[in-house]
C-alpha positions, 0 to 999 in steps of 0.5 A, spaced: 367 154 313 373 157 318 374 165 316 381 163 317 382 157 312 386 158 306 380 158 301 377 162 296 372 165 302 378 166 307 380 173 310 387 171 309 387 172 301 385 179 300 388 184 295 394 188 297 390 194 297 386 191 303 391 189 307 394 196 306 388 198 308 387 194 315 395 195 316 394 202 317 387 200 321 391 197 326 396 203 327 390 207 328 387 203 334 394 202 337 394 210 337 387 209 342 390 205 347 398 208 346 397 213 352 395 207 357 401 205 360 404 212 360 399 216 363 401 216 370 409 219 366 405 223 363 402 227 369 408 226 373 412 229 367 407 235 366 405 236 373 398 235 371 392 231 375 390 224 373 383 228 370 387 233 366 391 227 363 384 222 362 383 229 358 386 226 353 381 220 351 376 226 352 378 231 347 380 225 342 373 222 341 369 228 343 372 230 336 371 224 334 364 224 335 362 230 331 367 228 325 363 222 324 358 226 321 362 230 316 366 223 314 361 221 310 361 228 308 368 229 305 369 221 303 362 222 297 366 227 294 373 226 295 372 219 295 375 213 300 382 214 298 383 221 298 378 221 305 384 216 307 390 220 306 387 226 309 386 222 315 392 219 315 397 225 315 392 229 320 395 224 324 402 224 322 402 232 324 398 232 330 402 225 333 408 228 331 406 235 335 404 231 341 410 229 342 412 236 342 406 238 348 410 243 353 403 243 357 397 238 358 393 242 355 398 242 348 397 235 349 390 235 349 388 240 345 394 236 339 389 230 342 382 232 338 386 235 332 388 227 332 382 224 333 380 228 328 385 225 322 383 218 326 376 220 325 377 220 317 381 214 317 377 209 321 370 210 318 373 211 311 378 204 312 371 200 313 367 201 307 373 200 303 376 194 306 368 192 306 368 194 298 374 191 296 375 184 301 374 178 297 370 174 301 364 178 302 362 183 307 363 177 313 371 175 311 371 184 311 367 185 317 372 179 321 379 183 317 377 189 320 375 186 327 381 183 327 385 189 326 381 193 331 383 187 336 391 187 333 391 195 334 388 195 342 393 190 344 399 193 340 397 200 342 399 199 350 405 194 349 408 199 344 407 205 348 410 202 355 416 199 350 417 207 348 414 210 354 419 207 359 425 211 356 419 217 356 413 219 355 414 223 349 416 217 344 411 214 344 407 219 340 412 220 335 413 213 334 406 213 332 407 219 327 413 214 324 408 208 323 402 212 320 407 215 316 408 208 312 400 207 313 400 213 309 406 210 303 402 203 303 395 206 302 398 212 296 402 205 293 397 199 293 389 202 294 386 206 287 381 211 287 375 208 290 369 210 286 364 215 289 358 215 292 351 215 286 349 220 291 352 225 296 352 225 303 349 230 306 351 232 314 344 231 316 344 223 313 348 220 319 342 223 324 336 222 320 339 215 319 338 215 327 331 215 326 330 208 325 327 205 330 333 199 330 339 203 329 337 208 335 336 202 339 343 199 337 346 206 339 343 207 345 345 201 347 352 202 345 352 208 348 353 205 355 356 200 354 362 204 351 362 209 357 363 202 361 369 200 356 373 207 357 372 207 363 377 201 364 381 203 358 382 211 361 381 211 369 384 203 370 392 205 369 391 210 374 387 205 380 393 199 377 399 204 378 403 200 376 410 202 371 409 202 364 412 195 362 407 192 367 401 197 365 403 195 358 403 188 359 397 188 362 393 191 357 397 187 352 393 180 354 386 185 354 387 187 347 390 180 346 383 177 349 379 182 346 382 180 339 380 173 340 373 174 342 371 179 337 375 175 331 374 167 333 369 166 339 363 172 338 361 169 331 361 162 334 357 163 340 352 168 334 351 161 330 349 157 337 345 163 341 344 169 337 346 176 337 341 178 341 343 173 347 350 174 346 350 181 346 346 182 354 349 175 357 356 179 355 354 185 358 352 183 364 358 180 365 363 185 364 358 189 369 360 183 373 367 184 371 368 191 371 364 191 379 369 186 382 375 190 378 373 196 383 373 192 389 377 187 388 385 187 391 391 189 386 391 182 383 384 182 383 384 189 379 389 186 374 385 179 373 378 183 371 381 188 366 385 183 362 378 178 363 374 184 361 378 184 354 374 178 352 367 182 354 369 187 349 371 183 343 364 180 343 360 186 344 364 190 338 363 185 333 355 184 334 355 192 335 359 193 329 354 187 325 348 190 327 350 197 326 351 196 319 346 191 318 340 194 322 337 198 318 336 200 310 341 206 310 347 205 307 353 202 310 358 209 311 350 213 313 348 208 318 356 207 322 357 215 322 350 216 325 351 210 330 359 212 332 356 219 332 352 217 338 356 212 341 363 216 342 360 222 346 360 216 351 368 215 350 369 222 351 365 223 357 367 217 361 374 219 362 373 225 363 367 223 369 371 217 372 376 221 375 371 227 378 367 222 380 373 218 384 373 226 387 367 226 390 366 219 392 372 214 392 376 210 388 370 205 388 364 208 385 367 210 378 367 203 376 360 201 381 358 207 375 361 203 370 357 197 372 351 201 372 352 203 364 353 196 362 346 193 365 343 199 361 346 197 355 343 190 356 337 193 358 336 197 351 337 190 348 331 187 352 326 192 352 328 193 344 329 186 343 322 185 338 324 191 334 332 188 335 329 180 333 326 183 327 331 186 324 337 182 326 333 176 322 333 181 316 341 181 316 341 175 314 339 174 308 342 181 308 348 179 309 348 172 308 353 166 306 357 169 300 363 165 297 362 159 302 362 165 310 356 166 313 356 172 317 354 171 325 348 175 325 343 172 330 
């Protein structure tokens, strides 16, 4: 059955509180890919480098990374909605003093407390859309997948449409939106019922002690140092004015949400997610090395075109994260962020430097390097993977008439 259609098993009828919830989902990811097209302003309207501006993708996650094993923490004794709301208006206050940044290291420094409030927001928002969507965990996996998509394609548009008049505007538009997302959630979400039992902080790394689990996050690992190579240090190679960078990453983030919503299920049913996952890594290694050596034209090609690589590795990533193992959902995505944001903190932060002390081809070179690895971890731990993939579909079987892909 179509995900889309509008039956009982579709993504499309859900509770109010689910759309809230996956209303301010897609603000959240706008607010990763917002700075794209507003890098270079940003470095020309603070005097800074094209490293110290990436900084700003480096704080972000390196916060994110650590806050994914406090989430589960805070969210099993405050419960999902209130976890929610503290995301939300950490987000509102640091966007807002983003805006204010007098100095690059403001701004980065506003960057980590927001990535913070994101931290809490976008783990917390899919356990919940994951508990409260009808049509089980396939029509809640999609939704959010969906959002996701949405978000990264809005976030550079938004941010070249109020970047063109300055680099600052963007920021507190941000602020506005997930001030409504605060609103929505306060009025249409209940309290969410607790945990039976507290999460600890350990939780999210002992989970990492699955064999499955650990497997996935490596190979997250790389692939996600590939993904935010292009995502941070693309925009600086490109060079190009807001509005042209922000319509470029408009049709990424337009391919990534049509890849991960509608096409990584269906190439899952017919091949598997195991397969689906290293074919799609070796050709956005493929992808990312051509980007680096190409033209201008070419540049541009390639990173939209990547946008259909990452749609269909963030979807089978995200099933087998929460699938693979025994752990509970909220345990096993936090250990699995937790290991795979240390790579978005490092790539922004590398691909320039390295462009320092080599030239302006080597980072995405690297970058083609780190996704080969990613597929090599997928088939060097396929048996284990195979295993454990094959438990996720009785796991997540066919509820309300929608299966989940899940090779």
């Amino acid at each position: 059955m179509d995900p889309f259609d509008a039956g009982a098993g579709s993504i499309l009828r859900q509770p109010k509180a689910v759309w809230a919830t996956a209303g301010a989902s897609v603000v959240a990811f706008m607010g990763i890919g917002l700075v794209d097209p507003i890098l270079p302003s940003i470095a020309q309207g603070l005097d800074a480098t094209a490293g110290q501006v990436s900084l700003l993708f480096t704080s972000y996650f390196l916060i994110t990374a650590f806050a994914m094993l406090v989430t589960g923490f805070v969210s099993s004794r405050i419960g999902g909605r209130r976890t929610l709301l503290a995301g939300l208006a950490l987000v509102v206050v640091f966007a807002a003093l983003a805006g204010t940044s007098g100095s690059v290291g403001e701004l980065v420094g506003f960057r980590a407390g927001w990535g913070l409030g994101n931290a809490l927001f976008v783990s917390t928002a899919l356990a919940v859309i994951v508990g409260a969507a009808a049509g089980g965990s396939a029509a809640a996996i999609l939704l959010y997948e969906s959002a996701l998509g949405l978000g990264m394609a809005c976030g550079p548009l938004l941010g070249a449409l109020l970047g063109d008049a300055s680099w600052r505007y963007p920021f507190f538009g941000t602020a506005f939106l997930m001030a409504i997302g605060f609103l929505c959630i306060t009025v249409f979400l209940k309290d969410q019922p607790k945990p039976a039992r507290k999460i600890s902080v350990l939780d999210p790394i002992k989970a990492l002690g699955h064999g499955g689990l650990a497997s996935v996050a490596a190979s997250a690992f790389f692939y996600n140092y590939t993904f935010f190579t292009v995502l941070a240090f693309t925009p600086f190679v490109l060079n190009m004015t807001p509005y042209k960078s922000g319509a470029v990453f408009f049709a990424w983030g337009v391919l990534l949400a049509v890849f991960s919503v509608l096409v990584a299920p269906r190439l899952q049913e017919r091949f598997g997610s195991l397969k689906v996952l290293g074919g799609s890594l070796v050709l956005l290694a493929v992808d990312v090395f051509v980007l680096g050596y190409g033209d201008h034209t070419t540049a541009i090609v390639c990173t939209i075109l990547s946008g259909a690589f990452i749609g269909v590795n963030n979807t089978v990533y995200t099933e087998l994260a929460l699938g693979v193992s025994d752990a509970p959902r909220p345990v096993a995505s936090a250990g699995y962020n937790f290991v795979r944001w240390f790579a978005a903190a490092a790539a922004p932060y590398f691909a320039p430097k390295i462009e320092e002390w080599t030239d302006i081809h080597v980072p995405f070179v690297v970058a083609a390097v780190t996704a080969v690895l990613g597929a090599v971890v997928v088939v060097v731990r396929r048996r284990a993977l195979t295993h454990e993939a094959e438990e996720l579909e009785p796991k997540h079987a066919t509820e309300d008439g929608v299966t989940v892909f899940a090779g």
